[in-house]
ChimeraX commands (.cxc) that place a marker at each C-alpha (Angstrom):
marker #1 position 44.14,0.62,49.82 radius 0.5
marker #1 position 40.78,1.90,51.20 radius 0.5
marker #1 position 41.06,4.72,48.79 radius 0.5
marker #1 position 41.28,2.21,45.96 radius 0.5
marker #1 position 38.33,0.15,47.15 radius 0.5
marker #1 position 36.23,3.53,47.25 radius 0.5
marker #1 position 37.07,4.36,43.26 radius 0.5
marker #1 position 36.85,0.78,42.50 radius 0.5
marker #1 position 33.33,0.60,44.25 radius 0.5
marker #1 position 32.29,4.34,42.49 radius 0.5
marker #1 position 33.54,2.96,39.60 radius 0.5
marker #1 position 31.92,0.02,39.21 radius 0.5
marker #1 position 28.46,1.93,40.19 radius 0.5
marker #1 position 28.47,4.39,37.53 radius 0.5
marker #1 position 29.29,1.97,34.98 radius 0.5
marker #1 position 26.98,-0.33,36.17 radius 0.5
marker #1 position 24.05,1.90,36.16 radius 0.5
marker #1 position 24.97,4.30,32.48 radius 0.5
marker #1 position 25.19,0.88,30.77 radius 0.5
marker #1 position 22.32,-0.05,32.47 radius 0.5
marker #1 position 20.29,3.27,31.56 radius 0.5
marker #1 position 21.68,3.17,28.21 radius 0.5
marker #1 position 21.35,-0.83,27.07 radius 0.5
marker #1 position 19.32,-2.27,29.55 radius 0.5
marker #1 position 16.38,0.01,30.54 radius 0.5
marker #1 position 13.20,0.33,28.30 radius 0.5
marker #1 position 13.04,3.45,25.91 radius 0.5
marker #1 position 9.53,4.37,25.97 radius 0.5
marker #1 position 6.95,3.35,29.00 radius 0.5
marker #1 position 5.40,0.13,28.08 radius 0.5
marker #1 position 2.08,2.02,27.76 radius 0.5
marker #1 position 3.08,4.51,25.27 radius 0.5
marker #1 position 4.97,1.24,23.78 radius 0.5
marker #1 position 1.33,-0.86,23.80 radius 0.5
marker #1 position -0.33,2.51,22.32 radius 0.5
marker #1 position 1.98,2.62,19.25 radius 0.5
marker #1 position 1.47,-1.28,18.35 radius 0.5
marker #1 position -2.44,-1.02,18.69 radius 0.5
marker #1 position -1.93,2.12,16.79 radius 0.5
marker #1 position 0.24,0.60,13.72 radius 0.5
marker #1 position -2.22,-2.73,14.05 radius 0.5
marker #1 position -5.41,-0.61,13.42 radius 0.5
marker #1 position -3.76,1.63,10.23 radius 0.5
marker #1 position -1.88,-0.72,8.75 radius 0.5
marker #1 position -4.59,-4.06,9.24 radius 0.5
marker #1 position -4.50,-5.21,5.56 radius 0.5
marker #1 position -0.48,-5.56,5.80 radius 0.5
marker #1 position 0.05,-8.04,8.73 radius 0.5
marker #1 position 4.29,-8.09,7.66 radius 0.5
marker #1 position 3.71,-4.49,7.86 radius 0.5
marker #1 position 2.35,-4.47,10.86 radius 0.5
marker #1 position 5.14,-6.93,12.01 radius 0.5
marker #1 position 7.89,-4.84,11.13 radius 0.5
marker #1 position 6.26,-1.75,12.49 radius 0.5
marker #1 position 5.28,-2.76,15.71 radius 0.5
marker #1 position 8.90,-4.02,16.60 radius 0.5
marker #1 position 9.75,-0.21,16.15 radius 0.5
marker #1 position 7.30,0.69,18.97 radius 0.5
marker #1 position 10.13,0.50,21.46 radius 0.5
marker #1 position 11.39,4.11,20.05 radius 0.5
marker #1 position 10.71,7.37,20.98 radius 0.5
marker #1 position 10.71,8.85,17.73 radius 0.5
marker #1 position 8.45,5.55,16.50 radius 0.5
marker #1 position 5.97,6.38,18.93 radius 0.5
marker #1 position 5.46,10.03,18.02 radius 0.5
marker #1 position 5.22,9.33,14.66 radius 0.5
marker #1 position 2.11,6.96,14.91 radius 0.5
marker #1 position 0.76,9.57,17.58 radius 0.5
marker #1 position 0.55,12.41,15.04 radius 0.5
marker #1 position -0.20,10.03,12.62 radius 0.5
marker #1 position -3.07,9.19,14.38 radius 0.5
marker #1 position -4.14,12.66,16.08 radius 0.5
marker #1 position -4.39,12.99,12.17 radius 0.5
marker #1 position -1.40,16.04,12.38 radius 0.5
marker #1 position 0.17,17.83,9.28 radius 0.5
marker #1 position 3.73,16.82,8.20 radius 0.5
marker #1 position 5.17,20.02,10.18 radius 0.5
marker #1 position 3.71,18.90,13.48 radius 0.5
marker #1 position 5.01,14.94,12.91 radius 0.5
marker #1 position 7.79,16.39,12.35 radius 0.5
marker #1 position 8.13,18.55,15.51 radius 0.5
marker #1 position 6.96,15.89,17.57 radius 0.5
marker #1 position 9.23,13.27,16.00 radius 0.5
marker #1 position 12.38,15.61,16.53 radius 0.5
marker #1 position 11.16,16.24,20.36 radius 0.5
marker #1 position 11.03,13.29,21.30 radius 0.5
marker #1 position 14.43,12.42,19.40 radius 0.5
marker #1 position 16.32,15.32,21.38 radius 0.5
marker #1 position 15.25,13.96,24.68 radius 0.5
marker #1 position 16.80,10.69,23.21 radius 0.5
marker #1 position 19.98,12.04,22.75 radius 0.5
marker #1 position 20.19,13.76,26.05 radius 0.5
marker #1 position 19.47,10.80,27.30 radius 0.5
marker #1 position 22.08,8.98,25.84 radius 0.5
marker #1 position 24.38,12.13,26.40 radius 0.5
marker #1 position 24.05,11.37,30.64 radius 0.5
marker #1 position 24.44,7.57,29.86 radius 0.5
marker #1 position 27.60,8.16,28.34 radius 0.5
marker #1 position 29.00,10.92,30.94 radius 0.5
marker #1 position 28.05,8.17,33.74 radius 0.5
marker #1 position 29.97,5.58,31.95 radius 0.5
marker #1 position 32.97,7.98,31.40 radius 0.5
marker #1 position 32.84,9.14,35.24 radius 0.5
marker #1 position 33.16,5.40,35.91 radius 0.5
marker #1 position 36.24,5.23,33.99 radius 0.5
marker #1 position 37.65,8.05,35.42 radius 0.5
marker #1 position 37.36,6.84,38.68 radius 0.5
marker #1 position 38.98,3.17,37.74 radius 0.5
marker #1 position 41.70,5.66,36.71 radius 0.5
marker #1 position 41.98,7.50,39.62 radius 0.5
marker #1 position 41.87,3.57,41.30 radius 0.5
marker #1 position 45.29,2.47,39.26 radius 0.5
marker #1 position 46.70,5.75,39.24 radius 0.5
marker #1 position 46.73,6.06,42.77 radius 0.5
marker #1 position 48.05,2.84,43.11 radius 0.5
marker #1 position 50.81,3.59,40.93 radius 0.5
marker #1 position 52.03,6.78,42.68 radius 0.5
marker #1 position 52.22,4.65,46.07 radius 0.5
marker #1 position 55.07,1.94,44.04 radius 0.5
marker link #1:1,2 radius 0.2
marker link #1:2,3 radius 0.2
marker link #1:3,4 radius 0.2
marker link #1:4,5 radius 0.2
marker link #1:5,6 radius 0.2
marker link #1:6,7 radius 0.2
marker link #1:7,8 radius 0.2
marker link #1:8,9 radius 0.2
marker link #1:9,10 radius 0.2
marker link #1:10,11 radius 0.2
marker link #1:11,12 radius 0.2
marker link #1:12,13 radius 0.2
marker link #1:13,14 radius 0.2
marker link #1:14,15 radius 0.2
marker link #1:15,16 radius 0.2
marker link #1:16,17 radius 0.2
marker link #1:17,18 radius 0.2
marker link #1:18,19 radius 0.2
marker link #1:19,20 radius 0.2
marker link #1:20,21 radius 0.2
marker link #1:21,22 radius 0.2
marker link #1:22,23 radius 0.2
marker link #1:23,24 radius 0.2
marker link #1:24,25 radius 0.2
marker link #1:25,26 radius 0.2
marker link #1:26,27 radius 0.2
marker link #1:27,28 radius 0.2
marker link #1:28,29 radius 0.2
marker link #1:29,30 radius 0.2
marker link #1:30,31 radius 0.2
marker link #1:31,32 radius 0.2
marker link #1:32,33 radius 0.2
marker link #1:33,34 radius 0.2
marker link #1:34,35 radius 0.2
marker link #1:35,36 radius 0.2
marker link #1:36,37 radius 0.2
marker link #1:37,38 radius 0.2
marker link #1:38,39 radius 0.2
marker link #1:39,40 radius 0.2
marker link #1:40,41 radius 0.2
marker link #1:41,42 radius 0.2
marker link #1:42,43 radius 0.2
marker link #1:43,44 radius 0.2
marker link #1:44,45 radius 0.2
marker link #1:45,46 radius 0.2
marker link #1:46,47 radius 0.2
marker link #1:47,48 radius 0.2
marker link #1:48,49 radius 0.2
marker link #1:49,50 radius 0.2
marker link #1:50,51 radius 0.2
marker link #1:51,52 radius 0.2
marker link #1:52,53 radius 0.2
marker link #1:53,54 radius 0.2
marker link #1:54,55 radius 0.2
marker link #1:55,56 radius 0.2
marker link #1:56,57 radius 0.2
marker link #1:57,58 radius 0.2
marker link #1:58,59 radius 0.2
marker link #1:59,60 radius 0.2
marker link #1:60,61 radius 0.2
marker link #1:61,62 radius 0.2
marker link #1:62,63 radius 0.2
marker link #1:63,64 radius 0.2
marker link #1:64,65 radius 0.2
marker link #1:65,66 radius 0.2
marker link #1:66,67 radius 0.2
marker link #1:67,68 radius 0.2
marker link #1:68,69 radius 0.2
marker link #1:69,70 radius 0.2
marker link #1:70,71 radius 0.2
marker link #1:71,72 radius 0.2
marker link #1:72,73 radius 0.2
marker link #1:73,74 radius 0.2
marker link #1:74,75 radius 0.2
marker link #1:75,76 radius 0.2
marker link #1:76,77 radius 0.2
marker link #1:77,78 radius 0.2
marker link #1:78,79 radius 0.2
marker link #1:79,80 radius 0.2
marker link #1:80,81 radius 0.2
marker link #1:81,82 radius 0.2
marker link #1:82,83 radius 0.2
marker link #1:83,84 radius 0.2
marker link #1:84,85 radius 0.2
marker link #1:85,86 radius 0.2
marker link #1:86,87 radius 0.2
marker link #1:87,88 radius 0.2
marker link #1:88,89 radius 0.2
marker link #1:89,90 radius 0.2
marker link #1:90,91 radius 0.2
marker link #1:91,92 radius 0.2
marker link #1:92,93 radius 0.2
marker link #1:93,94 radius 0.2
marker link #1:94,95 radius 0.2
marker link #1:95,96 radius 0.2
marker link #1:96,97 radius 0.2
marker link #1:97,98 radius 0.2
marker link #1:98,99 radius 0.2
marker link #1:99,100 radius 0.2
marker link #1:100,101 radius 0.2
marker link #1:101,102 radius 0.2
marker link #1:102,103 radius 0.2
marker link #1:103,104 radius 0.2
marker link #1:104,105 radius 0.2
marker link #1:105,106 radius 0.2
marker link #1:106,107 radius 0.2
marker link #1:107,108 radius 0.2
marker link #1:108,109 radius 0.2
marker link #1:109,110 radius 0.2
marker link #1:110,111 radius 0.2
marker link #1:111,112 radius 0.2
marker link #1:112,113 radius 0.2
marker link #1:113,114 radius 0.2
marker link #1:114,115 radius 0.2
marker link #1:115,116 radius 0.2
marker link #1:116,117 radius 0.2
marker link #1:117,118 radius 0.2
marker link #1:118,119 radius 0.2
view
């Protein structure tokens, strides 16, 4: 029984915080996130829907390099880079959300399946 409580507990941790990391946590800092929007609200001024739909974007990674390079005045190559850098840290950020998640699951496995065993 104590066994059980101590998987259920693990469990509920690690699922707790990987869905937290992945759905509930911020993607970008909110300064790089306020840099992006003043960023999209000085080039694009003229368009204020554009401006609208852009600055809800400012929330991604990728979003954010874009209007950096776009602003540091940088050469489709080096947007690019920078737009695929800070995509990859994306994903391996998502990758540890997802093994956290699964590593919670595993252990509400290990909860029943000790449980069964013991009947």
């Amino acid at each position: 029984m104590a066994k059980r409580l101590a998987f259920l507990l693990i469990a509920a941790g690690l699922i707790g915080f990987g869905a937290w990391r992945q759905f509930g946590a911020p993607d970008v800092p909110a300064a790089d996130s306020a840099r992006c929007e003043a960023i999209v609200a000085e080039l694009y001024q003229s368009s204020p829907e554009t401006v609208a739909t852009m600055a809800a974007s400012c929330g991604d990674a990728g979003m954010v390099a874009m209007m950096d390079a776009r602003k540091a005045g940088d050469g489709a190559s080096e947007a690019a880079a920078s737009v695929a850098a800070a995509n990859r840290s994306d994903i391996v950020g998502t990758l540890i959300n997802c093994a956290l998640i699964g590593a919670g699951i595993g252990a509400l496995g290990a909860a029943f399946g000790a449980a069964r065993r013991k009947a």
